[in-house]
C-alpha beads as a LAMMPS data file, in Angstrom:
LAMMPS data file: protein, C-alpha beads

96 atoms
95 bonds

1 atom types
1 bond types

-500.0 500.0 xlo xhi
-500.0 500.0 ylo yhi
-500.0 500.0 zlo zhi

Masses

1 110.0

Atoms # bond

1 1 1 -285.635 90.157 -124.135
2 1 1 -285.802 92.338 -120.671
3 1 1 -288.516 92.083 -118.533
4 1 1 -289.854 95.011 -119.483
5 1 1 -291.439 93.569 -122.786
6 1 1 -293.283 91.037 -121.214
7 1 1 -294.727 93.296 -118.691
8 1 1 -295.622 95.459 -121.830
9 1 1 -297.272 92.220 -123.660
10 1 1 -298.929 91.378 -120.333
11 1 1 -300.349 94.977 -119.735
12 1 1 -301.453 95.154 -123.671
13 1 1 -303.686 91.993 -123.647
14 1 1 -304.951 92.895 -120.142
15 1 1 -305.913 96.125 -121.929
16 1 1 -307.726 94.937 -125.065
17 1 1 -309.681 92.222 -123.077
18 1 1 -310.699 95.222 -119.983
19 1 1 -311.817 97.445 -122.923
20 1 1 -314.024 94.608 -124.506
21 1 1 -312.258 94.671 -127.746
22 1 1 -312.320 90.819 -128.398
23 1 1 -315.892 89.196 -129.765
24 1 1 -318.418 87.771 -126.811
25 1 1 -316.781 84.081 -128.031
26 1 1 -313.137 85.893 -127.835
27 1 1 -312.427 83.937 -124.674
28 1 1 -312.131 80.271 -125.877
29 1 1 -310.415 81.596 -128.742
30 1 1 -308.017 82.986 -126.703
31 1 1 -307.845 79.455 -124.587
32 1 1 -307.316 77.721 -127.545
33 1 1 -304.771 80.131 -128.563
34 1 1 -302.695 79.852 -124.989
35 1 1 -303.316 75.858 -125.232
36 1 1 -301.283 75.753 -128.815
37 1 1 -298.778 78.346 -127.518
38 1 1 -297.595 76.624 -124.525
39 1 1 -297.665 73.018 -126.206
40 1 1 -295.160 74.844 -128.618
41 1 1 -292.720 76.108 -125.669
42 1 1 -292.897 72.966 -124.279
43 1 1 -292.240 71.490 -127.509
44 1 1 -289.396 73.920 -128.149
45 1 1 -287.777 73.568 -124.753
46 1 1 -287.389 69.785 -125.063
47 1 1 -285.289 70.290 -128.781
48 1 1 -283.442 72.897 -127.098
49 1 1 -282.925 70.210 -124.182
50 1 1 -282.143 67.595 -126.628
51 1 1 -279.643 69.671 -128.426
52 1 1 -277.548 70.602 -125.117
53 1 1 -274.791 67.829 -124.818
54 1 1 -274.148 69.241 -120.944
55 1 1 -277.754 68.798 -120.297
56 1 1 -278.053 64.997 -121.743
57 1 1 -274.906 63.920 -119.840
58 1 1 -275.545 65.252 -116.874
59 1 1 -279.593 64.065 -116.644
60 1 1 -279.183 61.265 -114.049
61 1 1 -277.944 64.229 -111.453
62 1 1 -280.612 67.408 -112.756
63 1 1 -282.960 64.432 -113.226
64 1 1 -283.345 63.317 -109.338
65 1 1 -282.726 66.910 -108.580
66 1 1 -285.822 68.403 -110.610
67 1 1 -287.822 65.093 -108.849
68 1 1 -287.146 66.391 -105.615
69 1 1 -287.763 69.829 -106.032
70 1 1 -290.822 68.952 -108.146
71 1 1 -292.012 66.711 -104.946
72 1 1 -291.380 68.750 -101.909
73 1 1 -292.468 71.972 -104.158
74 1 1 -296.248 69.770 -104.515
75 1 1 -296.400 68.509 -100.699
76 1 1 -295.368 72.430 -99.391
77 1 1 -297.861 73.728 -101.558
78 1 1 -300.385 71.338 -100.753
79 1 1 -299.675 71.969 -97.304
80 1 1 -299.214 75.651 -97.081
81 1 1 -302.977 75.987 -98.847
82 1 1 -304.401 73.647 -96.001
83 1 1 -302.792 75.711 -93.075
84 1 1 -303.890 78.711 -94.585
85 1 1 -307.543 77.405 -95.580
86 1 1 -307.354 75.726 -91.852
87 1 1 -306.335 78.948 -90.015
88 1 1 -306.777 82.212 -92.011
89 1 1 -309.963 80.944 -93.963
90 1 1 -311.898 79.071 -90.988
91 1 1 -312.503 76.564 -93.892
92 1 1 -313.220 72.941 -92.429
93 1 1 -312.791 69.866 -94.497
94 1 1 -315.211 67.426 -94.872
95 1 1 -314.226 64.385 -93.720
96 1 1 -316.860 61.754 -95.205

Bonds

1 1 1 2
2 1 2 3
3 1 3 4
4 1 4 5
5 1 5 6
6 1 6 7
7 1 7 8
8 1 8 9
9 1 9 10
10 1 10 11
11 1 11 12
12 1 12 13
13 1 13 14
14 1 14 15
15 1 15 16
16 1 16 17
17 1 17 18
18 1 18 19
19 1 19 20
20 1 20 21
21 1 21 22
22 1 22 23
23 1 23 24
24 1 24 25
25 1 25 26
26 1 26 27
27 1 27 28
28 1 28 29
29 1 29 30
30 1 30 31
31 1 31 32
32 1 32 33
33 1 33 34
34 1 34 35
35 1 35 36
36 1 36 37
37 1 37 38
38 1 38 39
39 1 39 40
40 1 40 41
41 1 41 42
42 1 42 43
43 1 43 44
44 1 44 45
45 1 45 46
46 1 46 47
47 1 47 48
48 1 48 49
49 1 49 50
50 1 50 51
51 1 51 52
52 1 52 53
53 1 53 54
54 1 54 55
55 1 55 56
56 1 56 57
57 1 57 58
58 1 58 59
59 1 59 60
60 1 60 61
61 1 61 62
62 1 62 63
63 1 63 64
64 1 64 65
65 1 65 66
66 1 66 67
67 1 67 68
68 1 68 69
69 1 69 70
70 1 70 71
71 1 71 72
72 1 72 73
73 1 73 74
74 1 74 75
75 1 75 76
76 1 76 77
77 1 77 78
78 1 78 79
79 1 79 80
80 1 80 81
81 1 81 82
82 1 82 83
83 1 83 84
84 1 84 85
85 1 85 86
86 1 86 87
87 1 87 88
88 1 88 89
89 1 89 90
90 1 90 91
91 1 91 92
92 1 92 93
93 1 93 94
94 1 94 95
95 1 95 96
């Protein structure tokens, strides 16, 4: 699939929900709906990871490699959002 189709999906359901097409109780429907849909492609991923011989021999390696990108991706996020809260937001923390 291009790109382009998901930017299509994307725009649609942006569309239907802006024109007030779903029911007033539409929105935890539509929670629901994105809870059971990304449990599935989660789901899906780890058979298709399963099924990959390259993938299972090589874990040890993409293993610590996804746990440091995983970590340092947290602690520069964590830290980016206090410099900017810090410095672009004036926002102080409360330190009790």
């Amino acid at each position: 699939m291009t790109i382009l189709v998901y930017i299509a999906v994307l725009l649609t359901g942006g569309f239907i929900s802006a024109r007030g097409f779903l029911k007033p109780g539409g929105e935890k429907q539509a929670d629901r709906l994105l809870s059971v849909s990304l449990f599935l492609l989660i789901f899906m991923m780890g058979i298709k990871i399963g099924m990959d011989e390259y993938v299972l021999n090589s874990f040890r390696t993409i293993g610590i490699q996804a746990l440091v990108l995983v970590v340092s991706s947290v602690a520069f996020s964590i830290g980016g959002v206090r410099l900017v809260a810090k410095y672009v937001l004036r926002w102080e923390e409360d330190t009790q």
